[in-house]
N, C-alpha and C positions, 0 to 999 in steps of 0.2 A: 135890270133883273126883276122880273116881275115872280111876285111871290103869292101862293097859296097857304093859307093857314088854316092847318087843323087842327082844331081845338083853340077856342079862344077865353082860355082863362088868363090867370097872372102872367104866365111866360110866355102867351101868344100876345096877347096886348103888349108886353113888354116889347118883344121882337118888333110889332107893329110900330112902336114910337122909334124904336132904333134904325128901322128898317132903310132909310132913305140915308143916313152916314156911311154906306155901304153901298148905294148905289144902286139900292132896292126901291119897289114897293109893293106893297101888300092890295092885289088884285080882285080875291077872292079869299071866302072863307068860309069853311066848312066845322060846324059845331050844333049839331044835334040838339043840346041843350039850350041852343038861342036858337027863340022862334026868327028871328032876322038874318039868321045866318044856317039856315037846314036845308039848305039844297043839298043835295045826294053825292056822295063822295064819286062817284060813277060818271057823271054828269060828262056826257060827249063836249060839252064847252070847253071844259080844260086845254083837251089838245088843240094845242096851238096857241092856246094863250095865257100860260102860266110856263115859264123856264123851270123854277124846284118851287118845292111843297116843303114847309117843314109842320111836323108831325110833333106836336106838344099835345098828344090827348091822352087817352086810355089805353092799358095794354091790353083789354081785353078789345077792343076795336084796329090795333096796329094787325091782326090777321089778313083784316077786311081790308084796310085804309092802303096796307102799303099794295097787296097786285091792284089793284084796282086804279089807284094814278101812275102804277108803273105804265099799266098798259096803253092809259092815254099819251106814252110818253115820257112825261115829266119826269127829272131825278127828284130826289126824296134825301132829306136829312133829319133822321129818326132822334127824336129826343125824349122821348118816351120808353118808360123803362119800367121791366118786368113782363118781358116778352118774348124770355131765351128760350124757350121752351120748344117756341116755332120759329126760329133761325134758321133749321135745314129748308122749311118751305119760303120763308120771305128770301134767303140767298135765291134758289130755284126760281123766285117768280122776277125776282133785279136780272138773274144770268138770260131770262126767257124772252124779258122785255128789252133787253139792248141798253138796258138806262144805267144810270150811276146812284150811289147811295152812300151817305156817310151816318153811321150809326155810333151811337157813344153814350153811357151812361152820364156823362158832363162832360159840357162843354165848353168848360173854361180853362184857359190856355194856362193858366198857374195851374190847375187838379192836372194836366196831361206833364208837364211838365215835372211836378211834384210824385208823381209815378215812378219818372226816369230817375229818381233821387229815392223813395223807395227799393225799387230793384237793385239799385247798384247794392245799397246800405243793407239788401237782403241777400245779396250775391257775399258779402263780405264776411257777414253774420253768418251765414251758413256752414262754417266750418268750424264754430263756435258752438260745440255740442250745452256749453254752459247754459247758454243765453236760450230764453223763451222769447217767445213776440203774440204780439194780440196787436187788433186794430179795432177803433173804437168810433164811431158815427154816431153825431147827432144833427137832428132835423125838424124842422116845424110840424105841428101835430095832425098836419093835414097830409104830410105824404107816409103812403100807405105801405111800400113795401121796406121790408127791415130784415136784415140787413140791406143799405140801398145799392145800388147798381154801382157809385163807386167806391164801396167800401169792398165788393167783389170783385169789383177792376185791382184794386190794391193787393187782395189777398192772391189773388192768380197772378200778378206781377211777382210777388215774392216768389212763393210756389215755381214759379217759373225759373227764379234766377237759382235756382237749386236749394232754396228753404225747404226743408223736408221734414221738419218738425212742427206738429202741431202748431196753428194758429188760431187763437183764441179770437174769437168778433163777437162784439155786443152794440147794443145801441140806444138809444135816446131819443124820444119822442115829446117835445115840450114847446108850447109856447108860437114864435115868430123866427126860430134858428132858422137860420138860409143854408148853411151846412158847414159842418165841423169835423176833419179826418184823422184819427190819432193812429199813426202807429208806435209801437212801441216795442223795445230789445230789452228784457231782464233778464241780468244776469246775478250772481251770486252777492256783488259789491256794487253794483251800479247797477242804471237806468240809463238808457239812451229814446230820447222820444224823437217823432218829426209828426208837425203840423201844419195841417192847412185849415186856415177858416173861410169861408165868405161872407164880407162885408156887405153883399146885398147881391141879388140875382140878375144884375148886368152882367155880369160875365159871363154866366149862362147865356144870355139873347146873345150878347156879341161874338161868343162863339160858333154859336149855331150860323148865322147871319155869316160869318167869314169861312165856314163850311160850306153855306149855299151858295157863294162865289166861285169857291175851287171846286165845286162836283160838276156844274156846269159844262158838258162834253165832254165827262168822264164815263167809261164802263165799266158795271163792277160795285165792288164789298167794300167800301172802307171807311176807317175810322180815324178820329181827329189825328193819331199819330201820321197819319199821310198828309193830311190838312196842313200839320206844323211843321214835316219834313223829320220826325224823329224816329219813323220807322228802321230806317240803318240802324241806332243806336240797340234797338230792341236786342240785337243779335250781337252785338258790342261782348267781346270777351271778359 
């Protein structure tokens, strides 16, 4: 699996040390910000010789970044977030190029999972006019958008499974946190919580990393629940 990387900060390097336990490695790399690494995301070299690209940069460059190596080809595994805005065109430009794409605000196979355990527990609650809920994220002070990508994954997970009462989200910006997801159900006598932490941002890389394996000869939109197989579940009564 020969891999492209855009954006080479903490979770591009990261990926790059993980990248060969997977069966990868890391070919090229595109990052504006390192003079050793600015060649042009455009660049007619790609085609043909990078299989996926994963995408840890900027959202305000994911417009540019993803038609641009669709075209050469290449699938793409979006780990960059704060970018929904332009969804109708990046779908448009994955459906135009013939490629495959796995996008996901995290990509750690406990946060996807930890979802499926949200939804049901808000599928449940929701008939419990008693009970409020809120979801709560904290994160290191260097990521920017707040609330984060999955603490809106969470709240559209409930919302979905028929929660229709206000959800409260707040969040936290401190320090070296890797990430922390609280939801929570109060009701009149009690509290019910559920948490996910992370213990360090490998999970991130090796998700992403076992994303760029399965998009490989895929066409099309999707997200790590097709990656894990827990797409059926979504629709789960």
């Amino acid at each position: 699996m020969r891999i492209l990387l855009i954006g080479h900060g903490r979770m591009g390097r990261l990926v790059e040390a993980l990248a060969g336990e997977y069966g990868g490695e890391v070919v090229g790399i595109v990052d504006p910000q390192s003079p050793r690494h600015a060649r042009p995301i455009d660049d007619a070299t790609w085609r043909g010789a990078v299989d996926v690209a994963i995408d840890f940069s900027w959202a305000e460059a994911v417009p540019t970044n993803v038609p641009a190596i669709a075209r050469q080809g290449v699938d793409v595994v979006l780990g960059t977030t704060g970018w929904q805005a332009y969804e109708d065109e990046l779908r448009q430009a994955i459906a135009q190029a013939g490629t495959g794409l796995v996008a996901a605000p995290n990509f750690a196979a406990g946060v996807i999972v930890f979802e499926a355990i949200v939804r049901e527990a808000a599928r449940r609650f929701s008939s419990q006019a008693e009970f409020g809920a809120y979801v709560h994220e904290a994160h290191h002070v260097m990521k920017k958008d707040a609330p984060s990508g999955t603490a809106l994954m969470l709240r559209q997970a409930m919302e979905g499974a028929g929660f229709s009462r206000p959800i409260d989200m707040s969040s936290t910006r401190a320090g070296h946190i890797p990430g922390v997801h609280t939801v929570g159900f109060e009701g009149p006598s009690d509290s019910i919580t559920l948490t996910h932490a992370a213990r360090d941002r490998s999970g991130f890389a090796r998700g992403a990393l076992a994303a760029a394996r399965w998009v490989q000869g895929r066409r099309g939109w999707f997200t790590m629940h097709d990656v894990l197989g827990l797409r059926s579940l979504e629709a789960a009564p």
